[in-house]
Structures are given as C-alpha cells and as structure tokens.
VOFI-484668 format. One record per residue: residue in one letter; x, y, z of N, C-alpha, C in turn. Coordinates in steps of 0.05 Angstrom, whole numbers, plus 5000, padded with zeros to 4 digits. Layout:
N
aXYZXYZXYZ...
END
This chain:
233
x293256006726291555816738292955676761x290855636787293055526803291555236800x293554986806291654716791293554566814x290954336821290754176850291153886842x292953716838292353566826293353246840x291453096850290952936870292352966897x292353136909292653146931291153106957x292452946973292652856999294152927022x293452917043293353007068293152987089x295052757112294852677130296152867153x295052767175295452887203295252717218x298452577224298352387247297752097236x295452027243294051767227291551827211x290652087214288452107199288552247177x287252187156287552267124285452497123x286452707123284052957124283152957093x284652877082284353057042285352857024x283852717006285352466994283552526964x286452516959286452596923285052756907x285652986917283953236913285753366897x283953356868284253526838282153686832x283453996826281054186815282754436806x281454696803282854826779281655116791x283755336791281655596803283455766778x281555856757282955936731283356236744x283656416726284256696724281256766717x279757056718277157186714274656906717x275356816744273156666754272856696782x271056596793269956536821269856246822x271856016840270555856847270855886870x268755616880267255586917267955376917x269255296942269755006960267155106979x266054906967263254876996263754556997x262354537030262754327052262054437077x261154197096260954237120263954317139x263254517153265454557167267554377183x269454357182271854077186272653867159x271253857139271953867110275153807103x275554007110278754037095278554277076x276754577080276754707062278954907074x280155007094280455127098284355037103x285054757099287254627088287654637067x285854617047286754677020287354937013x287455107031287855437032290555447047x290355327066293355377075295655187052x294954917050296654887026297255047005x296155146996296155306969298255476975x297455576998299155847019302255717018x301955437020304555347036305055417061x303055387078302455457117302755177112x301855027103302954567114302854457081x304654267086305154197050303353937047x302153817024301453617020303153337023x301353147035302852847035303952717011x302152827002302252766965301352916948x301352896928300453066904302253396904x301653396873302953696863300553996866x301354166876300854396866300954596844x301254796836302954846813301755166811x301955396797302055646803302355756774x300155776757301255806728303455656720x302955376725304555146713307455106728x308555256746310555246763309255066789x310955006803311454786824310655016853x309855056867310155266889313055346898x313155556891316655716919315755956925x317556006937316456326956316456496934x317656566904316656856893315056786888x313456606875310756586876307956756895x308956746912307356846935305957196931x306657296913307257556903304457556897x303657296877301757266868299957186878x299857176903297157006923296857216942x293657236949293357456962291557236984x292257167016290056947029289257157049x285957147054284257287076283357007091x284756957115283556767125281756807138x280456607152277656687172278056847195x280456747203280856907241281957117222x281557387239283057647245286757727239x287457807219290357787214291957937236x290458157237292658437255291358537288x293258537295293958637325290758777343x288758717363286958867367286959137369x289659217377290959517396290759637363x292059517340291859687335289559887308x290860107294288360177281287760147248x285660187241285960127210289260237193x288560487196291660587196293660387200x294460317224296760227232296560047210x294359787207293759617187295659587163x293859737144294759877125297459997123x299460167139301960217146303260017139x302559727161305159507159304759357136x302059347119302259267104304059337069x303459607066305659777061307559847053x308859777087311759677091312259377084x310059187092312258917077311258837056x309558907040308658747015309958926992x311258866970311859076950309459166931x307558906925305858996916303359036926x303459316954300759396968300259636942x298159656939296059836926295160106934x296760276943294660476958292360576942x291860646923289460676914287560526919x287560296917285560156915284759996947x287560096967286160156990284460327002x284860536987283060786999280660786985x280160626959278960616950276060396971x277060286972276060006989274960097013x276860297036276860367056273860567051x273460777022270960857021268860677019x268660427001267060326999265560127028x266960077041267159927067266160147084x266360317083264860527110266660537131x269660567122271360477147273260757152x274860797171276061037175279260917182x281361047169283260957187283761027217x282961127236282961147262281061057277x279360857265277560647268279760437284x280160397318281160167331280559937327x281959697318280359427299279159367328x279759297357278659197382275959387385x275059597365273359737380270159627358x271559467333270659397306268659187315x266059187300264458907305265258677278x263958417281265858287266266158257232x262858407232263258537208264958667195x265258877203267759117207270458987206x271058827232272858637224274258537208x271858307189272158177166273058367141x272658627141271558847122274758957117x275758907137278858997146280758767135x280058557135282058317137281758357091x279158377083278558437064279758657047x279858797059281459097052284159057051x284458947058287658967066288158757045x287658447046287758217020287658356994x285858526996284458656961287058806951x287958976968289759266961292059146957x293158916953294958746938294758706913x296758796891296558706869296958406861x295958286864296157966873293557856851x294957686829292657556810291957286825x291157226849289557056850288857166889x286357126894285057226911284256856930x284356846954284656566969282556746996x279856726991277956837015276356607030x276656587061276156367076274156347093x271656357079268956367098269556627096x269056907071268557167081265857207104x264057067093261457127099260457087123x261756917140261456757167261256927190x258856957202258757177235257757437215x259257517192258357817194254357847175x254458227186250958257185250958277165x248858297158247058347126248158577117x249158827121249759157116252558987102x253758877112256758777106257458557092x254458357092254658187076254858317044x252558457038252258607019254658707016x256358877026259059047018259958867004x260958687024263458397012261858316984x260058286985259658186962259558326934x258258586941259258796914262258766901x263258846928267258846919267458516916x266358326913267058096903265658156873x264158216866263058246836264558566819x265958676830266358896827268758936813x269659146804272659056792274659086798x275658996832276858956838277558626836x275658446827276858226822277058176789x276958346775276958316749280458256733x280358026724282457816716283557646734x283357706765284057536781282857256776x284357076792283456806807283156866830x279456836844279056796860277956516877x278456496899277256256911277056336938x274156306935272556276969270856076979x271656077004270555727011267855817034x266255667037264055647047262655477058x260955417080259855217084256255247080x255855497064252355577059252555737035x252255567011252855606984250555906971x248455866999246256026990247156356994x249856447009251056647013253156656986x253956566965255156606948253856496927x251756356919250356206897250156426872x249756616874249356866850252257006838x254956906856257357046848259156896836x258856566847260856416835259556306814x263156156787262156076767262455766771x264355686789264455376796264555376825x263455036834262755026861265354736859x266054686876267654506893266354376908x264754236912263454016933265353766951x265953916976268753716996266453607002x266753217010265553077020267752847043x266852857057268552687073271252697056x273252837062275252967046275852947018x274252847006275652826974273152966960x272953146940271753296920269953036911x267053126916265152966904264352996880x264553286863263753356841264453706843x264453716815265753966813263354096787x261854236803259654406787260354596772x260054716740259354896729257455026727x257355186743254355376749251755336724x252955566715250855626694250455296677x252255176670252354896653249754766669x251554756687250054476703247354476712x247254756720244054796723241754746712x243154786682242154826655241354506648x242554416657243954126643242353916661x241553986683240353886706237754016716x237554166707234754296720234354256741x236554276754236654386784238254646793x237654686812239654906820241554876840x243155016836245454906856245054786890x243455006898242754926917241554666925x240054586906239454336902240854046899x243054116883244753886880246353906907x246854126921247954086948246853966976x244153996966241453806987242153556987x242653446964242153156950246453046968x248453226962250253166980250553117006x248653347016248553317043246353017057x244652937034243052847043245152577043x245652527034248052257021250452187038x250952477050252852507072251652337099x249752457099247852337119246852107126x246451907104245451727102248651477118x250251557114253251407116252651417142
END
C-alpha cells in the first residue's frame, strides 16, 4: 500500500497541497479527480520523488520512500516520455536496457492489443497512439503499483476504449493503481475509490460501490455538488 499521510506542499509562497492523507491499496483502482491545477499531478510526482513534500510522510508498503523502492512504481505521466525521432522499437529497446524489471511478454503482448507496430515513428503517431505508447511501455514493468496521469486526456474514442480494457484487464491484477483525472465520467465504471482535490486539500474520499449505495447518488453526482461548492467561493 502506498499511504499519504498529511501532506503539504509549498512553492515559493504558495501552498499548492495542505494536509493531504489517502491510501492507494494493492488490487484496486483509485482516482484523484479535480479541476486541472489541483495538485493532482504533484501528488504523482511526489510519490515519484520528482519534488519532495514540505511536510508530511509518504511510505511504500510501510517503508519511508528511497530509490530501491522505485522498482516498485511504474509512473505514465501526461506529456510524452521518449524522443519524437524515435520508434516504438527504439522505445521499448531503452527501456529494456535500463529497467531490470521490463517484461517483454507483456510488451508484445500490449503492443498487440494497442494496434501498434514497432517501426511505428512516435513523431509520425496521433495522440492517441501516443498515449498508447507511454502506456505500453509503464505496463511492461513488473512494478506492483501503477501511477497513470490523465491517461484519457486529448485521446479518441477507438483508444479511449483500448486504455481502458488494459486498465480492467489483467494486466493490472494485484497491482496498485492510481489515475488521476479531471472528468470522472471517463473512469466512473473502473475505479473502486475516488479522491476528490479541492482547492488543494482532499475534500472526501469516496467508496464507490459503498457510497453510492449509501447515498443514492452516483458518483457523478456527488462531484456536481463539489464543483458546485467550488464555485460558490
């Protein structure tokens, strides 16, 4: 389990992330949804250790963050990881070469399911395709916890659909995953907890199926009622 526990987050003079606790277990899906500039996509690089918290602990199956850790984190961020020049191939190659635990099976595996070719030029790729790549490449890591950053963002419907099979599929089966979002209605059917960022600190932390249940609302719904509240300030 990787576990967040009050953490904060300044830059400069301004407090992006203040006292933000939550929990992304093993054989789950949760979602950080929020409006874009949030802080969802900070709490991904923290995790990463790309910028450290002002305060608060991290922790990594009950350890403190250090680099072997990292073995176990697999991050797809939103921008583009690898080089335009070069090709899926090449991709896949350097990955390969520096990760110990790259997967070839379950790259080639992926590479079928994606509709992709390795002599496919990423500069020649639309951003679907793109995303599909940055995906491929995150997945084919043996890595028990999965860190995906706005998969869904820019790409079409043909690819929305892909990403989302191989998110329900078993390639995330035992992992911890976490994907962040800012349109809950593109992941509402895959995740089991939602993360609601509000003006940087976690407003509530949904149990899908519970809460729905429990509320006779639907998620989507309780995210109306945030945004609407957001608004009102």
């Amino acid at each position: 389990m990787i576990k967040l526990s009050n953490v904060t987050k300044r830059f400069g003079r301004k407090w992006v992330l203040k006292e933000i606790s939550f929990q992304i277990p093993k054989k789950q899906i949760t979602c950080l949804v929020g409006r874009n500039g949030v802080g969802k996509t900070t709490i991904m690089n923290m995790i990463m250790g790309l910028t450290h918290p002002t305060k608060g602990n991290i922790t990594i199956d009950g350890e403190r963050i250090h680099s072997s850790l990292y073995d176990n984190i697999s991050y797809v961020p939103d921008q583009a990881t690898m080089l335009n020049q070069m090709t899926v191939g090449d991709a896949m190659d350097f990955m390969r070469g520096f990760y110990k635990n790259w997967n070839d099976e379950q790259a080639l595996e992926l590479l079928y399911l994606f509709s992709l070719h390795k002599s496919d030029r990423i500069q020649a790729l639309s951003k679907g395709a793109r995303k599909k790549v940055d995906i491929l490449l995150g997945l084919s890591m043996d890595a028990e916890y999965i860190l995906l950053d706005e998969p869904f963002s820019g790409v079409d419907p043909n690819s929305r659909k892909q990403i989302i099979d191989v998110c329900t599929g078993h390639f995330m089966e035992n992992r911890g995953i976490l994907i962040s979002t800012h349109d809950m209605l593109e992941v509402e059917h895959i995740v089991n907890r939602a993360v609601m960022i509000e003006d940087g600190m976690v407003h509530r932390v949904l149990e899908i199926e519970e809460d729905e249940e429990t509320e006779k609302k639907t998620i989507i719904d309780m995210l109306k009622e945030v945004d609407a509240h957001a608004e009102r300030k």
